[in-house]
C-alpha positions in Angstrom: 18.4 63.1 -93.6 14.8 62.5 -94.6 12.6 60.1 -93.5 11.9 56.6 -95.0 8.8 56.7 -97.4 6.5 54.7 -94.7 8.3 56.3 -91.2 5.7 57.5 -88.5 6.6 61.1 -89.4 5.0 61.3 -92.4 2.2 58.8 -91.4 -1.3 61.1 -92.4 -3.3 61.2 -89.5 -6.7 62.8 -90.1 -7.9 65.4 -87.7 -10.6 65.2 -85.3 -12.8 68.1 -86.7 -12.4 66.6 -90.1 -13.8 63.1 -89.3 -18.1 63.6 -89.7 -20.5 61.0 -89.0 -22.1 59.3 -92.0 -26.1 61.4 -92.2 -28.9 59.5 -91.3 -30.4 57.6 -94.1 -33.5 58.8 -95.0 -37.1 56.6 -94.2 -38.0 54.5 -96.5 -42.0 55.1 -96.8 -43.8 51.7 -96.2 -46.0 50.2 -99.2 -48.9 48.2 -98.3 -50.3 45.9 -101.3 -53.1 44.4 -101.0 -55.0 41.7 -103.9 -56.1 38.2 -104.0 -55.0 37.6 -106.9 -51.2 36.6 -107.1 -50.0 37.6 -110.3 -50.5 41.4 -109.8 -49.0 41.5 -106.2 -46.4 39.7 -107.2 -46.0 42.4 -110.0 -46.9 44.9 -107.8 -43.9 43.8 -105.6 -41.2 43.5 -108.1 -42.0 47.3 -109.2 -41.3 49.0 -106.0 -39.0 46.6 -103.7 -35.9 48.5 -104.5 -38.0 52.3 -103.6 -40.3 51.2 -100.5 -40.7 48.8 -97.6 -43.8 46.6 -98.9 -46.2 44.6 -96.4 -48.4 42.2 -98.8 -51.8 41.2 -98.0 -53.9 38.4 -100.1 -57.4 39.6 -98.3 -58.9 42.1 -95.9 -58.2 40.5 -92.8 -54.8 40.2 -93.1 -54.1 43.9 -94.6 -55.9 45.1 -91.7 -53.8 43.0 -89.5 -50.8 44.9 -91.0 -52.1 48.0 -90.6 -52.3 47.5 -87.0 -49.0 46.1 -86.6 -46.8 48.6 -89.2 -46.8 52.7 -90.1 -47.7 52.9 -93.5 -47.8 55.4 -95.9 -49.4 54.5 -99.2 -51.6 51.5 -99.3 -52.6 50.0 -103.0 -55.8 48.1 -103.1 -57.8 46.4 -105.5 -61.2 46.8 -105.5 -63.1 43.3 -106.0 -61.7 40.6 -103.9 -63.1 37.3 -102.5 -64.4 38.3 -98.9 -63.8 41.8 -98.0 -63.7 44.4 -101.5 -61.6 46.7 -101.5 -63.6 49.5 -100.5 -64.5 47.9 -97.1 -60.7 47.5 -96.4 -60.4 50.8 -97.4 -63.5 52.0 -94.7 -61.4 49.4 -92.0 -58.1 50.5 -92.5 -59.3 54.4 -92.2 -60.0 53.6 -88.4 -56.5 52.5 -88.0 -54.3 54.4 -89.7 -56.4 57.5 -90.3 -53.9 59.4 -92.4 -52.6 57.1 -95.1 -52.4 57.6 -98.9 -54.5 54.8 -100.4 -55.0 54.2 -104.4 -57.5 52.3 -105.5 -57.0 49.5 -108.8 -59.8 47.3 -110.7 -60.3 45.7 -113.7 -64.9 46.8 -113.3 -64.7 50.5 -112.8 -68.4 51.5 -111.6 -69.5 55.2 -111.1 -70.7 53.7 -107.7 -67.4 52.4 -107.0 -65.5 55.6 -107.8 -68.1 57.1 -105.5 -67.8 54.9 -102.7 -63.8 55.7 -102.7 -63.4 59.1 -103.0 -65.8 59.3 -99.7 -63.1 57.1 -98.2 -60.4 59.7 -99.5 -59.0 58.0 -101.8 -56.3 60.0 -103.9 -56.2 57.9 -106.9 -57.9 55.1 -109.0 -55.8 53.5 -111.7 -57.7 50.9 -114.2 -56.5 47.4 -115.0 -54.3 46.6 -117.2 -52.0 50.2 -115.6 -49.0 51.2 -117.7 -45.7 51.1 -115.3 -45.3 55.2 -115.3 -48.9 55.7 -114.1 -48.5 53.2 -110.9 -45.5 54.6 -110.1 -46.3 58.2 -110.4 -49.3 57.5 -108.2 -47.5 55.6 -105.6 -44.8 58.6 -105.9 -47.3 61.2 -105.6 -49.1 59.7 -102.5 -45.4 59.0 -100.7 -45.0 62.7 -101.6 -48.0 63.9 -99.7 -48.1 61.4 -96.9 -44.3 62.7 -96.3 -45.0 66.2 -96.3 -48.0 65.6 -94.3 -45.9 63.7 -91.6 -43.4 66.8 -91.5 -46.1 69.3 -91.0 -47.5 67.2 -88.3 -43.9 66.5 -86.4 -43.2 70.4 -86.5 -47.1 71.5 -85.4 -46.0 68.9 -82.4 -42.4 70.2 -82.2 -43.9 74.5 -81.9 -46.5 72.9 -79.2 -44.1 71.2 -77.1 -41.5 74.9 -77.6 -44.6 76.7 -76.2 -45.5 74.7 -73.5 -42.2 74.5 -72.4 -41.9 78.5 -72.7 -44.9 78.7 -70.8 -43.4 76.1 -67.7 -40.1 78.2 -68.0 -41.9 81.5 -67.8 -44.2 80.2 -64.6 -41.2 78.5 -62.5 -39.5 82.1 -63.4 -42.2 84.0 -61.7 -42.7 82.0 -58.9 -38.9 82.4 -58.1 -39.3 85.7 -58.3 -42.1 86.2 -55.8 -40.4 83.3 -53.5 -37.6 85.9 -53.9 -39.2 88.6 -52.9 -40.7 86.9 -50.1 -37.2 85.9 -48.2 -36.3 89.2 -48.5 -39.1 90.3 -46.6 -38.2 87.7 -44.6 -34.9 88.5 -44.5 -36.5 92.1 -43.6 -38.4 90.9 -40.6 -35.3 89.6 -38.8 -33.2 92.5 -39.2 -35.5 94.5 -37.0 -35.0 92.2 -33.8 -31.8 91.9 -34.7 -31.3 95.8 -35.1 -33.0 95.9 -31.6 -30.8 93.3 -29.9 -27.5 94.7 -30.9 -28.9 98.2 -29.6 -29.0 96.6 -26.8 -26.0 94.9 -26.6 -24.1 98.2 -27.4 -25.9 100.1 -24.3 -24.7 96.9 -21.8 -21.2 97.2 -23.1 -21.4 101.2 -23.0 -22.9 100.8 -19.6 -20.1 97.9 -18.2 -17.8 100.2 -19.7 -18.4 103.1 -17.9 -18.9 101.8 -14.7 -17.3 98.5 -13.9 -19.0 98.7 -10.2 -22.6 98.1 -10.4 -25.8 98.6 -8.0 -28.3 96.3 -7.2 -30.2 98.4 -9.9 -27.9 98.4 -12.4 -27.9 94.5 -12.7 -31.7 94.7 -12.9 -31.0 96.9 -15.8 -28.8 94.3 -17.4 -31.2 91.8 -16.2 -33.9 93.3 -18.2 -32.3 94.1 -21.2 -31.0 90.6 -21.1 -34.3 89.0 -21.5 -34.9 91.5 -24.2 -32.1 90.3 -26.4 -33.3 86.8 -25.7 -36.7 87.3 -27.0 -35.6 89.3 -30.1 -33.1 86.5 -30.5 -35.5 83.4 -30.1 -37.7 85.3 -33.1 -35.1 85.3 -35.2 -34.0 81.6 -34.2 -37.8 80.7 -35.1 -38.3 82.7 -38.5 -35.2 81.3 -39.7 -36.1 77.7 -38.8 -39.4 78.0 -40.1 -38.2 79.1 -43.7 -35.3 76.9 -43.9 -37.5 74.0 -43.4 -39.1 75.1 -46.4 -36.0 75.9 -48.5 -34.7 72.2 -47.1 -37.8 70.3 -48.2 -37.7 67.5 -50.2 -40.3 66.4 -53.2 -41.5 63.6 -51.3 -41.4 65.2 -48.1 -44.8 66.5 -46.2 -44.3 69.4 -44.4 -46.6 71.3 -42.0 -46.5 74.9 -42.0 -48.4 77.0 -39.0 -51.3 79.1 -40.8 -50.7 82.2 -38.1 -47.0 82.4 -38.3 -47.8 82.6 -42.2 -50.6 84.7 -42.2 -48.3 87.4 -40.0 -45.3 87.5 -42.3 -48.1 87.8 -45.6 -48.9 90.9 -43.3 -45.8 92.3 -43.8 -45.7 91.9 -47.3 -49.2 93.3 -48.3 -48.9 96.5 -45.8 -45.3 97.4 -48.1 -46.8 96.1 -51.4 -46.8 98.7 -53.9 -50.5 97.5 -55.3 -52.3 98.6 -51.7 -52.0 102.3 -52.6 -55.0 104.0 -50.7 -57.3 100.3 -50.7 -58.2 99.2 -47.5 -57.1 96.0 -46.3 -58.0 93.9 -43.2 -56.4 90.4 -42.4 -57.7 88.4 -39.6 -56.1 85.1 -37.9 -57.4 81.8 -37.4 -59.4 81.3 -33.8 -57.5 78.2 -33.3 -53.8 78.0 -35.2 -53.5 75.0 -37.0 -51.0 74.0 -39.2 -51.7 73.1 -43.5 -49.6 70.4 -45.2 -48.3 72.3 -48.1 -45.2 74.4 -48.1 -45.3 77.9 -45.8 -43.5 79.7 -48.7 -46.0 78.3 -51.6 -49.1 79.4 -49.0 -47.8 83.0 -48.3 -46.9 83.0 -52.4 -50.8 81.2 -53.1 -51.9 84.2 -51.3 -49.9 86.9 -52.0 -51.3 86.1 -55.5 -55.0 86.4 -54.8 -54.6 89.5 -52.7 -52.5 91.4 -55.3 -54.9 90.5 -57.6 -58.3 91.7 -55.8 -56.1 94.9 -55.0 -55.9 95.4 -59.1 -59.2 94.3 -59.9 -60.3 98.1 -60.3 -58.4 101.7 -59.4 -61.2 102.6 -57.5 -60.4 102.5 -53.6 -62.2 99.5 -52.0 -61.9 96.5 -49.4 -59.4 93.6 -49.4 -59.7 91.2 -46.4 -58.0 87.7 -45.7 -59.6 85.5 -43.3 -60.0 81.9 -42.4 -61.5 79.0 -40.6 -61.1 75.6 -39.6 -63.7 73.0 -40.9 -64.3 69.8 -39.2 -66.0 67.9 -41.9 -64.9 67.0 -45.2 -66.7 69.7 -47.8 -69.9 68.7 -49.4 -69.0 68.8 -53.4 -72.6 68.7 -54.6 -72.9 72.0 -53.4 -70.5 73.4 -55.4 -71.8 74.3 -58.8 -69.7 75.9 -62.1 -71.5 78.8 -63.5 -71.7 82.4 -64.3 -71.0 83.5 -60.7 -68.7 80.0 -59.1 -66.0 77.6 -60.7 -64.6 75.1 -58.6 -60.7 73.9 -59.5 -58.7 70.9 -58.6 -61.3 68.9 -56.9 -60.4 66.0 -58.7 -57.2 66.0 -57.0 -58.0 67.3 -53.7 -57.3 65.4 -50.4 -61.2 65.6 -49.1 -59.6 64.4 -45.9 -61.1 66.7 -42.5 -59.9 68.8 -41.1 -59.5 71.3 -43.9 -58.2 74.9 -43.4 -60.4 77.8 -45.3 -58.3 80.4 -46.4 -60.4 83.3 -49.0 -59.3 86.8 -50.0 -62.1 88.8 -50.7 -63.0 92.0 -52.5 -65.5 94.5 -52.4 -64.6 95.5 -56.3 -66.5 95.0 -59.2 -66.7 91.3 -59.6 -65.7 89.1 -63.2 -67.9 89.2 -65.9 -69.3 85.7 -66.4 -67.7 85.6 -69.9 -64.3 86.0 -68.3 -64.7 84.0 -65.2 -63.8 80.5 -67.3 -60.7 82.3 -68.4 -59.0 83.5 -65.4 -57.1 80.5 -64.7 -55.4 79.9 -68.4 -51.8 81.2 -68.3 -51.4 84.4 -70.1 -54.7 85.7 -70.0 -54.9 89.1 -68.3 -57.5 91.9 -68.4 -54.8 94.4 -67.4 -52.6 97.1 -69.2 -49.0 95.5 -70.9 -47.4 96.8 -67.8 -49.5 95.5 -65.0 -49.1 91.8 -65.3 -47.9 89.1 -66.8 -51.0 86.9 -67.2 -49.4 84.3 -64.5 -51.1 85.3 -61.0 -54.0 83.2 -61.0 -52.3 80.1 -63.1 -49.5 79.9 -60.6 -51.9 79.9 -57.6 -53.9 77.1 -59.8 -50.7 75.0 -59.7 -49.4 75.4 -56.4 -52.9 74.7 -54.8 -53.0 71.5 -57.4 -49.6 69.8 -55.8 -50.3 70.5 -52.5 -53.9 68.3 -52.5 -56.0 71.3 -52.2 -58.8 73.0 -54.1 -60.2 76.7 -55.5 -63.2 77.8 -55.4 -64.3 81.7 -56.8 -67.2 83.4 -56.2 -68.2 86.4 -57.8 -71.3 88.8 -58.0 -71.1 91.5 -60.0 -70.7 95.6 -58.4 -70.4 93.5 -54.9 -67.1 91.8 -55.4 -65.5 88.5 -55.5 -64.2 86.0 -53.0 -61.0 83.2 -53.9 -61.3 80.3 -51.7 -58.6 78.0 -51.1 -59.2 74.6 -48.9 -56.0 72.9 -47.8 -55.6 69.2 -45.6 -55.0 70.4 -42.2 -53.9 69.1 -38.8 -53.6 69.7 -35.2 -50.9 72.2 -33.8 -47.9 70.1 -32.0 -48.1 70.4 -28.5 
């Protein structure tokens, strides 16, 4: 038996790929009119209501008021009015909307006039009495360009924002990268006392094995190699505290990190690092540990950076050193001066606070030409072969040095070599 004509089953029930939302309606462009004189705004007004949105003025003041309040496109002016002429609207409205279309109308055309509004840019000037097609092709004409002007400008601002947002993606991509390869150095460094500590674990259980009866001597033996495996494990207990108190901080969160414990595993790195090749490198400790309020793994990548880079600054063998100091006063800015030889960075954001920790890598290579020294810092920029970097180094340092309160400074001499500087907020090891 078939259904009844109006049963459920042959209800139509559209499907849900087939409903589409209705498309945006397009902007209507906004018409400012502006004339003391009634009759042709009100003329003025009944030509275009149904195209644009209009915003009528009867003097300057009040146009300009508009203009401050609403975006608009096109604006229609007349020239002589009571007050403010036309022209001087024109001049005040330029500092507020600086892009608009404006066409200029009068009943007195003056070559002085004509003159005084094409300086103001403006795109046309119709005569009084106009004929219906001209206004509107004018007004058309202006919507026209003021629309394809707006698009230009929205897709100009749309490729800056792609590209800046390439560039953050590409920077937070190669500072993972190096984070990476520092916890697996890291990783590295524990493996060895724990490498060392199961030796010895297998030689007590070898031993215990063996001989179950022990000596006086044999349980100094296992006393000894006891305290062995204790050591090797308390290194491993610290490392692994120290870097998962950086992996576990917060945004907010202020955390110290011990400048010697740092500066020893950034040994480790450099001595493997495939940029040393036959350069000499030296790194000496702080006199006094102290600790810097930034995060240990953004220090050890800060430097890493600067080192890597004075390695490549030539192929010709030569001297990289890392050293530091401790200062007890808060630095003296007006000694710092941007030239061919310095450039001081983020000093308007640095925490000026003592004590402050000195950390430089220096170079005994060939120094940077003053023309490239203001460059150095902008991402991308690289003096080196395709294959040899990415352009990154030195803008990553810039950043990482910016959020943790610190500054940069670089100097360089040419044939003698440079010297990165970093200052840092520091504070007293915890007893």
């Amino acid at each position: 038996m078939s259904s009844p004509a109006n049963s459920p089953a042959e209800t139509s029930v559209p499907l849900p790929e087939m409903i589409t939302a209705p498309p945006m309606p397009k902007r209507r462009g906004t018409l400012l009119i502006v004339d003391d004189e009634e009759g042709p705004r009100m003329s003025l007004k009944l030509i275009f209501k149904d195209q644009y949105d209009l915003l009528l003025a009867e003097d300057g003041p009040s146009a300009i008021n508009l203009a401050q309040l609403n975006d608009i496109d096109v604006a229609i002016l007349d020239i002589r009015m009571a007050g403010m002429s036309g022209i001087e609207v024109l001049e005040r409205l330029r500092f507020v909307r600086p892009d608009l279309e404006a066409i200029m109308i009068t009943a007195f055309e003056t070559t002085d006039t004509m003159r005084q509004a094409l300086r103001l840019r403006a795109c046309d000037y119709i005569n009084k009495p106009f004929d219906l097609a001209t206004i509107r092709n004018a007004v058309s004409q202006a919507m026209q360009r003021r629309v394809l002007e707006s698009e230009i400008h929205n897709s100009a601002e749309k490729v800056h924002e792609l590209l800046s947002e390439l560039q953050n993606q590409r920077v937070e991509e190669q500072i993972a990268q190096t984070r990476g390869d520092i916890y697996a150095s890291i990783i590295h460094d524990i493996n060895g006392p724990l490498s060392v500590s199961f030796g010895f674990v297998q030689l007590l259980n070898l031993k215990l094995n063996k001989d179950p009866k022990m000596d006086v001597e044999d349980l100094e033996f296992i006393r000894e190699r006891l305290k062995s495996v204790e050591r090797q494990m308390s290194n491993c207990i610290e490392i692994q505290r120290r870097y998962l108190g950086f992996l576990r901080r917060q945004g907010g969160d202020t955390l110290a990190a011990g400048v010697n414990h740092l500066l020893h595993d950034l040994e480790q790195l450099v001595r493997v690092h495939p940029s040393m090749q036959e350069n000499e490198f030296r790194l000496t400790p702080l006199a006094g540990d102290m600790v810097v309020k930034v995060n240990g793994t953004d220090l050890i990548q800060i430097l890493l950076n600067l080192t890597v880079n004075a390695f490549q600054c030539t192929s010709t063998p030569h001297r990289v050193e890392i050293g530091g100091a401790v200062l007890a006063e808060p630095l003296d800015l007006t000694q710092f001066k941007d030239g061919p030889h310095d450039r001081l960075l983020n000093v308007e954001s640095m925490a000026n606070i003592a004590p402050l920790v000195k950390l430089w890598v220096r170079d005994t290579g060939p120094g940077i030409p003053a023309v490239v020294l203001p460059k150095i810092f902008d991402p991308y920029f690289t003096t080196k072969g395709p294959r040899q970097g990415t352009g990154l180094g030195l803008n990553i340092v810039q950043r990482l040095i910016k959020a943790a309160n610190g500054a940069l400074h670089v100097h360089t001499v040419a044939g003698e070599g440079t010297t990165f500087a970093v200052y840092l907020p520091g504070a007293a090891m915890a007893k």
